[in-house]
C-alpha positions in Angstrom: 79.8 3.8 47.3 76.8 1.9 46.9 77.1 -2.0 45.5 73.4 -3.7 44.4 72.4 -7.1 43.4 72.7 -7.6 40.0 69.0 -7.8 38.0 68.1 -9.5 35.9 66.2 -8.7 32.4 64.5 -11.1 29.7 64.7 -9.9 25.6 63.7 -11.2 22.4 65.4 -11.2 19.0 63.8 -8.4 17.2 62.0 -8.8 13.8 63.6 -5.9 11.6 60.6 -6.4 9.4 58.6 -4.9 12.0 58.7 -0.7 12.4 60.0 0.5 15.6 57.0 2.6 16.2 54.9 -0.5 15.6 56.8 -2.1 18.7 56.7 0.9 21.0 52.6 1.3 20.5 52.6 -2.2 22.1 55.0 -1.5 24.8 58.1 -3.1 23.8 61.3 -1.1 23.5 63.4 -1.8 20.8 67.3 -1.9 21.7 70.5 -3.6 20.2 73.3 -5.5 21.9 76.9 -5.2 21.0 80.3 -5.6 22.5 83.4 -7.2 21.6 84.1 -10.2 19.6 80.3 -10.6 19.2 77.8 -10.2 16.3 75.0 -7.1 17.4 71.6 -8.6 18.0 68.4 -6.1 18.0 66.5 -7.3 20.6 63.3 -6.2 22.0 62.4 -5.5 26.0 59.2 -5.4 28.1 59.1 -1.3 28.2 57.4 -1.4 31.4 60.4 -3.8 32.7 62.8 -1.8 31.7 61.8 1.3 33.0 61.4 0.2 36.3 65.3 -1.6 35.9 66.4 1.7 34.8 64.9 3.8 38.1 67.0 1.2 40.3 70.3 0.4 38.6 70.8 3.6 36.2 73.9 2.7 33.8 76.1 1.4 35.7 75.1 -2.0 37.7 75.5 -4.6 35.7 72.4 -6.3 34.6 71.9 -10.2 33.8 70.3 -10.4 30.1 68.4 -13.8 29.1 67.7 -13.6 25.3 64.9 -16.0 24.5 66.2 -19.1 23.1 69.8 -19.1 24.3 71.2 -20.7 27.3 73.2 -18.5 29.6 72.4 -15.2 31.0 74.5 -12.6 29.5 76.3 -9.9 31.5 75.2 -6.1 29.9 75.1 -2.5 31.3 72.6 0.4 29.7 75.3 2.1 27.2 73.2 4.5 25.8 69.1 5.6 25.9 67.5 7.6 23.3 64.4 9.5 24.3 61.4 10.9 22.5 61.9 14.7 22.2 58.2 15.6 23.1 57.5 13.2 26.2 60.8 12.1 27.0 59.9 8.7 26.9 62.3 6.1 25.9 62.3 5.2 22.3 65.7 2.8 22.4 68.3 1.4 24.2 71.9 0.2 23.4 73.7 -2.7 25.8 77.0 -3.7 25.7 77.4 -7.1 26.7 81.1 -7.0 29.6 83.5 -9.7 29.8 84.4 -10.7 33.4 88.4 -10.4 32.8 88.7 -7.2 30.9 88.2 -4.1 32.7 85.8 -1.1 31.4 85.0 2.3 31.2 81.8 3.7 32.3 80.8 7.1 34.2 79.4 6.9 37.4 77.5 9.3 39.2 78.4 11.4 42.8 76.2 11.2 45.5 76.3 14.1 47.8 75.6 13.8 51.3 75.5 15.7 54.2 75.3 19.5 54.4 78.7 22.1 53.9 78.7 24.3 57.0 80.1 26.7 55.2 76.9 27.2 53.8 75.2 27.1 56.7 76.8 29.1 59.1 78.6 31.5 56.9 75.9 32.1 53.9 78.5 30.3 51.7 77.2 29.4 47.8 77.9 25.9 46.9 79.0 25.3 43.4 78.9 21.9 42.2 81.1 21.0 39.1 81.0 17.6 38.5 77.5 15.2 39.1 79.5 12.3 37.6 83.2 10.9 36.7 84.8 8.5 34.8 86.2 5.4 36.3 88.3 2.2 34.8 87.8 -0.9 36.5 86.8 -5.0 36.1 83.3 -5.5 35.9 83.0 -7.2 39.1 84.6 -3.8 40.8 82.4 -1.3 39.5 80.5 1.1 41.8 77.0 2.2 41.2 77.8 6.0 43.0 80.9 6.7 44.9 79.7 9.2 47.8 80.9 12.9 48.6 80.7 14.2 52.1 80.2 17.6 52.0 80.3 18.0 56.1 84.5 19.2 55.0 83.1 22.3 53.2 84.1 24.2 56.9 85.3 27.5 55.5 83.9 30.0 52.6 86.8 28.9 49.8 86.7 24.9 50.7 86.6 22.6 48.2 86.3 19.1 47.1 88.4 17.8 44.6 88.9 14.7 42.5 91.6 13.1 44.4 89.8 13.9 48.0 87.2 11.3 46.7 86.8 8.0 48.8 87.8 5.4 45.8 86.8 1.9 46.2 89.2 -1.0 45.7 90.0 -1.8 42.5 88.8 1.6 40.7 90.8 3.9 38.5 89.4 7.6 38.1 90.0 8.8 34.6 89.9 12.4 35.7 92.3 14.5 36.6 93.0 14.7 40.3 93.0 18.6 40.8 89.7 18.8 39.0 87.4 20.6 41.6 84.3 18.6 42.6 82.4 20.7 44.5 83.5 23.9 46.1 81.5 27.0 48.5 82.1 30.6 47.4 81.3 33.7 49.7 77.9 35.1 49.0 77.3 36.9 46.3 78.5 40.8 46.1 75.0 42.2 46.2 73.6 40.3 49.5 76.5 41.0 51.1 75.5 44.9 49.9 72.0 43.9 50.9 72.8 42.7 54.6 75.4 46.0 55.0 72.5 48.0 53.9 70.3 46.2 56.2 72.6 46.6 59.1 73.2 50.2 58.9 69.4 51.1 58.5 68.9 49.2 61.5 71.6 51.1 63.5 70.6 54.6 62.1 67.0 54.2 63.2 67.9 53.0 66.4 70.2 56.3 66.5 67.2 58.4 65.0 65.2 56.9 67.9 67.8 58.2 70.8 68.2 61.7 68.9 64.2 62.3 69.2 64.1 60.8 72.7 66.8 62.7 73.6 65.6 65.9 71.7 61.6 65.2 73.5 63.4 65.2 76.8 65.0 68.6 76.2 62.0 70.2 75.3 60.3 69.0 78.0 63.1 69.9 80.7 62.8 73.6 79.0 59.0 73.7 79.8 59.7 73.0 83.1 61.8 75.9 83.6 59.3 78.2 81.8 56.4 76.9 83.9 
């Protein structure tokens, strides 16, 4: 599990009179905040900013947002990005301003460490299911990722699932606990053909190489006993 500092982010209150596309030509993204028992603001963010807040914290560390003109810092996370379909820039963001006391939802992603010996050392194929999962938990507990170890993956057949996960304090999966994470299957059925196929062409020339030197050392015994 991985914990950061929380960042912090400046806004303005948006101008509806102005066209989105006007905004995003001079490199502000346009974006809305919401959340309980409060009225939705459109707001507008430093594109370059936010970009670079996005690389590091993703959509789930909780950010601090200063909105020009009001006092205290409000506590958001990313809800939801929309993205230009040709460039796959971002064109909009949602944020959900949290309250400290009530606990939330939010999907955090796995971070996979380590290597699965049973891929290594038996050819294993490692099937991963899940790349994220669904927590419940106070602001002030959530995780950015929540590490999975795949140095247990010993044996062709192995598997990670939901409820082998290392859980932090404080956090509720919302999945179920059977639900495979990860797992390694055997190879596939045509390179295990392949390496059979490979092993027995190696072992009939090495037998086709003892038949002719075996067969060259007859026919040379037999001159002998012409000559």
């Amino acid at each position: 599990m991985t914990k950061t500092v929380t960042p912090n982010l400046t806004a303005t209150k948006r101008d509806l009179s102005i066209a989105p596309s006007r905004l995003r030509s001079a490199g502000v993204l346009p974006g809305v905040l919401y959340g309980k028992e409060i009225e939705s603001t459109a707001i507008s963010l430093p594109f370059d900013v936010f970009e670079r807040l996005y690389r590091e914290a993703g959509e789930t560390t909780i950010i601090n947002l200063a909105i020009e003109g009001e006092g205290e810092p409000r506590q958001v996370l990313v809800k939801d990005i929309q993205f230009d379909p040709v460039d796959g820039r971002h064109i909009h963001v949602d944020l959900y301003q949290i309250k400290a006391d009530e606990e939330l939802k939010a999907t955090v992603p796995l971070r996979f460490i380590n290597e699965a010996p049973a891929v290594k050392e038996f050819g294993g194929i490692l099937i991963t299911n899940k790349d994220e999962i669904e927590v419940e938990c106070l602001p002030k507990d959530l995780p950015r990722d929540i590490e999975v170890d795949l140095s247990v993956l010993t044996e062709i057949d192995s598997a990670i699932k939901v409820k082998d996960l290392n859980i932090p304090n404080g956090v509720k999966t919302l999945a179920e606990p059977d639900e495979s994470i990860v797992l390694v299957t055997p190879p596939a059925a045509e390179e295990v053909e392949a390496e059979t196929k490979s092993e027995a062409d190696a072992i009939a020339a090495v037998e086709a190489t003892a038949e002719k030197a075996a067969s060259e050392e007859g026919n040379s015994e037999g001159e002998k006993k012409n000559n």
